[in-house]
N, C-alpha and C positions, 0 to 999 in steps of 0.2 A: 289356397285354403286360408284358414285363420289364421291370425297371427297368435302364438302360444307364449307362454312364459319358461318354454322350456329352451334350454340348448339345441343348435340342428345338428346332426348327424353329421358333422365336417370330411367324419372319413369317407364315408358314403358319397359325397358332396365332391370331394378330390375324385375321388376314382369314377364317378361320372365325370368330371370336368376332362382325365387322363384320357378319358377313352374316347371322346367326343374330339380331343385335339388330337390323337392316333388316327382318329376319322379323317381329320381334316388335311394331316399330312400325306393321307392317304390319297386325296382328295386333289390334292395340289401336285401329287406326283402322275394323277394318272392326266389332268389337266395339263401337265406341263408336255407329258411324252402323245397327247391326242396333238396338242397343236402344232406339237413337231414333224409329226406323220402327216395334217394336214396342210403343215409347210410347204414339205417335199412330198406330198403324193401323188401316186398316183390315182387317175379319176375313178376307177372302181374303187380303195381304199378311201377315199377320201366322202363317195360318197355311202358307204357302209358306216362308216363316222357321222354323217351329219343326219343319217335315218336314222340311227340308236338314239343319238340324243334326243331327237324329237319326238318318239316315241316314249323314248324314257322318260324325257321332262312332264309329256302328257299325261301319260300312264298317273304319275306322282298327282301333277295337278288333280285328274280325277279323283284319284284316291282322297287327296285332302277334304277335296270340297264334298263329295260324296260319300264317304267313308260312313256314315252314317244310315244311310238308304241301302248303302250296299250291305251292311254288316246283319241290317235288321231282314232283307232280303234272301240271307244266305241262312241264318234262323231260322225264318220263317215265323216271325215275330210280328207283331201285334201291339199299337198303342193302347194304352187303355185309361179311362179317365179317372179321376178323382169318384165318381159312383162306380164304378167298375172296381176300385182296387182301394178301398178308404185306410186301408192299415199301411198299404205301401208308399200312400201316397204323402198319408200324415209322415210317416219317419223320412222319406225325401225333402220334403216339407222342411220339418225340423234340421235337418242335416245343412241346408241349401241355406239356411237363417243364421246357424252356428257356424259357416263358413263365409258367409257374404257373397253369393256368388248368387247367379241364375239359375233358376229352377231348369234342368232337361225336360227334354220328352219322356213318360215313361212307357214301357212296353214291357209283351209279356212275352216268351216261348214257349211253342206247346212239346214241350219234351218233359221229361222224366227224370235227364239229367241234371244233379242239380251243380247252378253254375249263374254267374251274372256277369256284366259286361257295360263296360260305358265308349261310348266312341262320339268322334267330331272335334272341328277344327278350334272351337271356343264352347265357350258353356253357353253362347247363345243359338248354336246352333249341333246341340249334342242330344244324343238320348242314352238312358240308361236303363237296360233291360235285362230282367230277372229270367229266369226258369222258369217252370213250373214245380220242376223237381226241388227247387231251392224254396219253395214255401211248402212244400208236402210234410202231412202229418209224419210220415215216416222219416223224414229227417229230424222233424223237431227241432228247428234253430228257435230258440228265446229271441224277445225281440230286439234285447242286447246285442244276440250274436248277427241276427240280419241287419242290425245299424251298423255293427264292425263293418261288414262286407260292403253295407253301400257306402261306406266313406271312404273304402278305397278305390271304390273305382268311383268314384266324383273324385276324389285326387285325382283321377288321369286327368277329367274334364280341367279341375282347376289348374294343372301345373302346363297343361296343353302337350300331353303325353304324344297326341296322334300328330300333333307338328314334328316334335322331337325326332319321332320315331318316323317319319316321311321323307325329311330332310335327310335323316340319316342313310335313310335305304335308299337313296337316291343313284348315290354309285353305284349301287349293287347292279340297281333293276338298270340303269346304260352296260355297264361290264356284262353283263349277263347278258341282254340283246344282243351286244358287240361280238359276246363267243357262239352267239348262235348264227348272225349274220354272217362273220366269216366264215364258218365250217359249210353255209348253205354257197358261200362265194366259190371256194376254196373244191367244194363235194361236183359243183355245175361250171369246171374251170372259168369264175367270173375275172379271177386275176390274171389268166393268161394270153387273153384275146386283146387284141389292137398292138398298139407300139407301146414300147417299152417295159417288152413283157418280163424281164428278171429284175425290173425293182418292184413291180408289182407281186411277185412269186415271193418275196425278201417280207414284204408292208404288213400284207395278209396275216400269213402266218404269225409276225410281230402279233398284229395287233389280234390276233388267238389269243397266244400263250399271254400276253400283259394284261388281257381281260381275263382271263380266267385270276390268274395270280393275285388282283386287285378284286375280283367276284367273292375269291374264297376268304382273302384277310377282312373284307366290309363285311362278312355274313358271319365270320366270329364276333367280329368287335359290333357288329349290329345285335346278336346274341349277347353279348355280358353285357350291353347298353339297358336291354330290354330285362334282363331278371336285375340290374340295380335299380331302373325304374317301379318294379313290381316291391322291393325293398323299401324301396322309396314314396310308394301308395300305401304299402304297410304301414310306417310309422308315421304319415299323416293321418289316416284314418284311424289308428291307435291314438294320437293325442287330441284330435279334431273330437273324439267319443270320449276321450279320459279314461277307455279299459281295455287295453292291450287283452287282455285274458278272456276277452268276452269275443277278440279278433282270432285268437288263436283255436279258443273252442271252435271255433265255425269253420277254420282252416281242416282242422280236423274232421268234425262231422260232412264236410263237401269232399277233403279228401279219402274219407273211408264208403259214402256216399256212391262212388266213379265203380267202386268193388263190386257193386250191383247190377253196375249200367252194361251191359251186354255191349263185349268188344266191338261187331259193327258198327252201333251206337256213337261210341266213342269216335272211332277209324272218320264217320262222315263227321261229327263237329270238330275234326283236327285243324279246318281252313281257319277258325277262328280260335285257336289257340292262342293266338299274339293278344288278342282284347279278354279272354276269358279270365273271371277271378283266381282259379286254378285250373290249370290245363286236364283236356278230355284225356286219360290215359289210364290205365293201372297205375296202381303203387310197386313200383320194384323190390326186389328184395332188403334193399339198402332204405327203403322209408320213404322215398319220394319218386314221384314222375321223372324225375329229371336226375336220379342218381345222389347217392349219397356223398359221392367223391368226386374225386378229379376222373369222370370217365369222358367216355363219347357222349352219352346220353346227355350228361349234364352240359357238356359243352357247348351239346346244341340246343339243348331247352331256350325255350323261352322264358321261363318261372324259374328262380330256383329253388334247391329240394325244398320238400316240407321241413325238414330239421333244418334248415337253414334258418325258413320262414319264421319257425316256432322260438328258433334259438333269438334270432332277436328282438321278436315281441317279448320274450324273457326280460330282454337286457332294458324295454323300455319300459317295462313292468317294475323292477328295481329301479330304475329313474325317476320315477312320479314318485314311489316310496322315498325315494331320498331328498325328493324336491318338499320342501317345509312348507303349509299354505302360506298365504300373505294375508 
């Protein structure tokens, strides 16, 4: 995004940096105990190992380079041009100028709910797609409050959120194949036939339980990765537009918005919750999707809460006030 005159959010900045290196250790421990087992394995473990990975690697590869096609496919979204959309097109427009970046694709989805989304591996090969429900009279977003919203999700585009976030999930989606291929090895005794059938009964089961173990710690720390990044689009898109409050109103209005949307509704756009501006959900009793507190909900959100959200466009709202022009 731009470069601003303001100070960056260092804390924020650490605590992504902490968790990206928790990844990596994590990373490096399951790396170290795969090539151990593919040291000394046996050939059914050994190769339940090298089809995870190659499925897993592929999987990601897809995901990157397509991630865009898939996302707008899974909407049921629609590009639309400059005469098709002249008001959305001009603030994209103007936003993609004020940041120096490439213009996306843009697109529209025919739903109700209101909600937007940007995806893809670079800004030359991203799209960013609104709702329908997110320009409807019935919301009434100002057009303040829909510049907030597109500047945070073109922050994904500029900071290259869906690498980030690919890279990261990458252990997940092999440890996750890995505990499915063993249980399907493990369920059709694959480890117990030929010779040297008690190290292979020993490998299996290993490499269950250390894929799970590493499954469940990548998909917390893949989770806080993902709501400091949405933080983190917060407060680009706040200083990239210069009015935090014009971001938080619109936080608001999309998160009382979801109140409306018929739980079905919600339940099928849950696949793209990880791209969405605010996740498809109700609001819990605690003020957000994702819990007000240290619960489970919030743990596993992808977004965090709306108070969360609201509390630090606050604090960047007070920053500009305290920054003196030049």
């Amino acid at each position: 995004m731009a470069r601003t005159r303001y100070a960056p959010d260092r804390g924020l900045t650490v605590r992504m940096t902490a968790t990206m290196f928790l990844l990596g250790l994590v990373f490096v421990a399951f790396v170290a105990l795969i090539i151990g087992i593919m040291i000394a394995a046996h050939a059914s473990a050994a190769a339940i190992v090298l089809i995870a990975v190659i499925f897993g690697g592929g999987s990601a590869i897809i995901s990157l380079f397509y991630s865009d096609k898939i996302a707008l496919a899974a909407a049921g979204a629609r590009e639309v041009t400059p005469q098709e959309a002249p008001a959305l097109h001009g603030i994209v427009d103007r936003l993609c100028a004020l940041a120096d970046m490439d213009k996306p694709r843009v697109a529209m989805a025919p739903t109700s709910m209101p909600n937007a989304f940007a995806t893809g591996r670079n800004s030359k090969n991203s799209v960013l797609c609104v709702t329908e429900g997110l320009l409807s009279p019935q919301l009434n977003l100002t057009n303040d409050e829909l510049e907030g919203v597109l500047a945070h999700e073109l922050s994904h585009v500029a900071h290259k959120d869906v690498q980030v976030m690919t890279y990261a999930s990458l252990l997940a989606i092999v440890a996750g194949l890995l505990v499915r291929f063993a249980f399907y090895s493990e369920l059709f005794g694959g480890g117990r036939r030929g010779g040297n059938n008690s190290q292979a009964a020993l490998l299996i089961p290993l490499i269950m339980v250390a894929s799970i173990v590493v499954y469940a710690i990548s998909f917390l720390l893949i989770r806080l990765l993902s709501r400091y990044r949405e933080l983190s689009a917060d407060r680009s898109g706040a200083l990239l537009t210069g009015q935090p409050s014009a971001l938080a109103s619109a936080l608001q209005k999309v998160s009382g918005g979801m109140q409306r949307i018929p739980t079905q509704d919600l339940r099928a756009a849950e696949p793209l919750n990880a791209f969405y501006f605010a996740p498809a959900a109700k609001l819990t009793r605690g003020g957000g999707s994702g819990g007000g507190g240290p619960s489970l909900s919030a743990l596993f959100s992808t977004h965090p809460s709306l108070e969360r959200r609201l509390e630090e466009l606050a604090k960047i709202q007070r920053q500009l006030g305290e920054v003196a022009p030049h």
